[in-house]
C-alpha positions in Angstrom: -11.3 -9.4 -10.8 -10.9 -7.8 -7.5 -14.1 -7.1 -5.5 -14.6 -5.6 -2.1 -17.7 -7.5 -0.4 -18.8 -5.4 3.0 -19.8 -7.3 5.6 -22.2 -7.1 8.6 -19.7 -6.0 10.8 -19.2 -3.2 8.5 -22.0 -1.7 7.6 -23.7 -2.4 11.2 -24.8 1.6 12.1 -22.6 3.3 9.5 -23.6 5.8 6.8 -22.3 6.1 3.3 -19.1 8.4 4.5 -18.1 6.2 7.1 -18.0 3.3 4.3 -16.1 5.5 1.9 -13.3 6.5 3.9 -12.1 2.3 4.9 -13.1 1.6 1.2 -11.1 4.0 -0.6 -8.4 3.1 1.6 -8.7 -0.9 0.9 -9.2 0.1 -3.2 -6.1 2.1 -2.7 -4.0 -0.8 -1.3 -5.7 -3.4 -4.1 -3.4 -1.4 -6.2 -0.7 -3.9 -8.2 1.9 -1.3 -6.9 0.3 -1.5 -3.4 -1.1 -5.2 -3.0 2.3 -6.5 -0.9 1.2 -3.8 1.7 -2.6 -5.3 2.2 -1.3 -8.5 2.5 1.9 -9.0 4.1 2.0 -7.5 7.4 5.5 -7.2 8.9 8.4 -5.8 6.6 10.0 -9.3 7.4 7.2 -11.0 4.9 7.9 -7.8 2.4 11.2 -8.8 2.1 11.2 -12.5 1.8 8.7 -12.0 -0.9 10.7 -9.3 -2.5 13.6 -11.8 -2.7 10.9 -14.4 -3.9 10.0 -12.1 -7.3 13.6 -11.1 -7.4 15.1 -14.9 -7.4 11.9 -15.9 -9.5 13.7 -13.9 -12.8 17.0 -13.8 -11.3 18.1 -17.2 -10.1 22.0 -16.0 -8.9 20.3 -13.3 -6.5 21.8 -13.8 -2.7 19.7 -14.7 -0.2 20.9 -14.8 3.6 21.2 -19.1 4.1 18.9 -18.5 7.3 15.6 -17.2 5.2 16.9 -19.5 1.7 13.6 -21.8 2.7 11.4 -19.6 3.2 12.1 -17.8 0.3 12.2 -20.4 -2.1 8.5 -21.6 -0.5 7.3 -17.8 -1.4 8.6 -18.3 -5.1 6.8 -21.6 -5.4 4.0 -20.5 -4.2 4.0 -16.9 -6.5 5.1 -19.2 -9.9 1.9 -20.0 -10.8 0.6 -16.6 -10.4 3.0 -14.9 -12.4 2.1 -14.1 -16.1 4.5 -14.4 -18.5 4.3 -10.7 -19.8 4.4 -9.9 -15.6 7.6 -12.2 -15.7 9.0 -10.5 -18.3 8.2 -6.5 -16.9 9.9 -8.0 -13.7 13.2 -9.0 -15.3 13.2 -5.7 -17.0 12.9 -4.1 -13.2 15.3 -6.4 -12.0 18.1 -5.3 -14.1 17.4 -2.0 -13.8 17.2 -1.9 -10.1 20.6 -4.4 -9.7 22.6 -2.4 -12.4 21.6 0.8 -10.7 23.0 -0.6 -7.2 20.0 0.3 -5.8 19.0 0.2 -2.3 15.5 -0.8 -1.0 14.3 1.1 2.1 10.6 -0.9 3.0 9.8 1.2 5.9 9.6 4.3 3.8 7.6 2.3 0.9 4.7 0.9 3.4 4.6 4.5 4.9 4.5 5.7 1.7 1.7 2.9 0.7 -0.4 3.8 4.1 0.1 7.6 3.2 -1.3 7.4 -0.2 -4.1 5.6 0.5 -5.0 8.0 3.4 -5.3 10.5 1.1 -7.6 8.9 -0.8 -9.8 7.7 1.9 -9.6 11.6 2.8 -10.3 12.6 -1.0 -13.4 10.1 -1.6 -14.8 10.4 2.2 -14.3 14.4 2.4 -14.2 14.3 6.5 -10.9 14.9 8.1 -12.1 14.3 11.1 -13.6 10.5 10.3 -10.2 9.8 8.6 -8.5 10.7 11.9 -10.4 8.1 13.6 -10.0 5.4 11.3 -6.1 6.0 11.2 -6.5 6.0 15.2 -8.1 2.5 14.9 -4.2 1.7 12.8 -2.2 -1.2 14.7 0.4 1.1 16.2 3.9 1.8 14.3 2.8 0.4 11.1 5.6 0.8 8.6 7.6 2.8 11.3 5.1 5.9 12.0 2.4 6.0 14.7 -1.5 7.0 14.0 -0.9 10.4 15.5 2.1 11.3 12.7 -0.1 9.8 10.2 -2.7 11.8 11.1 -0.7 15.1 11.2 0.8 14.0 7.9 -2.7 14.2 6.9 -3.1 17.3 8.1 -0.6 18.7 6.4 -1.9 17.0 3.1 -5.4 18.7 3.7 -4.3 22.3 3.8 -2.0 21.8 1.0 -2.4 23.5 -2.3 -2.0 19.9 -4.2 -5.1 18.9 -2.3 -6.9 21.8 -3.3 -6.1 21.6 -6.8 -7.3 18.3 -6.8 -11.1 19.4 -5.3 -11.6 21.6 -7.9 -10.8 19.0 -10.5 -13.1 17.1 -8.9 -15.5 19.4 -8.7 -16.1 19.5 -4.9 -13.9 22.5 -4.0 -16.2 25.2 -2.3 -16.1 28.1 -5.0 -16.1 31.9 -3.7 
């Protein structure tokens, strides 16, 4: 069972809002659909683990010779991890994906992975202004996009009517 444990170093001199925005963000990234992006740090470790899971269920998949051992290490290492019914959903993905001759772009999915969880730092902090700073604090080009386009994508999420929509349903929009 995933748990987030806040150290010292965290909550050192910081109120509840400036927890909630680096919180939501990690939660958001915890996500099954997401977790690749919290741990693996380059798109170079996405994709030999990618070709891990693929190989894993697909045995015949072709790997470039020069990253064959360090793919095969990921897959031993994922084997054990790997539920039987997760197995199973992943051949099912597989053949989808390789009879649709479909193409993987990784830069856009960890942008798209950052992105998402920005917003819901932004929706469960409520401060625009402290999620700037935190996406400030971002290593620089992360997934291909610097803090300052993250930030204005951001923006841009803020004002729209999505977002909106959402704060009402939550129950936080400010009525007339």
């Amino acid at each position: 069972i995933p748990s987030v444990v806040a150290g010292q170093g965290m909550l050192a001199g910081r109120g509840d809002k400036d927890l909630a925005y680096p919180i939501a963000v990690f939660l958001t990234k915890l996500r099954p659909e997401h977790f690749l992006r919290l741990t693996l740090e380059t798109n170079t470790e996405l994709s030999i683990a990618l070709m891990a899971a693929i190989r894993m269920v697909m045995p015949t998949f072709n790997v470039p010779p020069q990253q064959q051992q360090i793919v095969d290490q990921y897959m031993q290492a994922m084997r054990p991890y790997v539920q039987h019914a997760a197995i199973e959903h992943l051949q099912m993905v597989v053949q989808r994906f390789v009879q649709a001759k479909g193409q993987l772009d990784l830069g856009k999915w960890s942008q798209s992975v950052d992105l998402t969880a920005h917003r819901a730092g932004l929706i469960i902090g409520n401060d625009l202004t402290l999620a700037a700073r935190f996406i400030g604090q971002d290593p620089v080009a992360v997934g291909g996009m610097l803090p300052k386009d993250k930030v204005r994508e951001l923006v841009m999420y803020a004002i729209s009517p999505q977002y909106f929509e959402l704060r009402q349903l939550l129950g936080i929009a400010i009525s007339n």
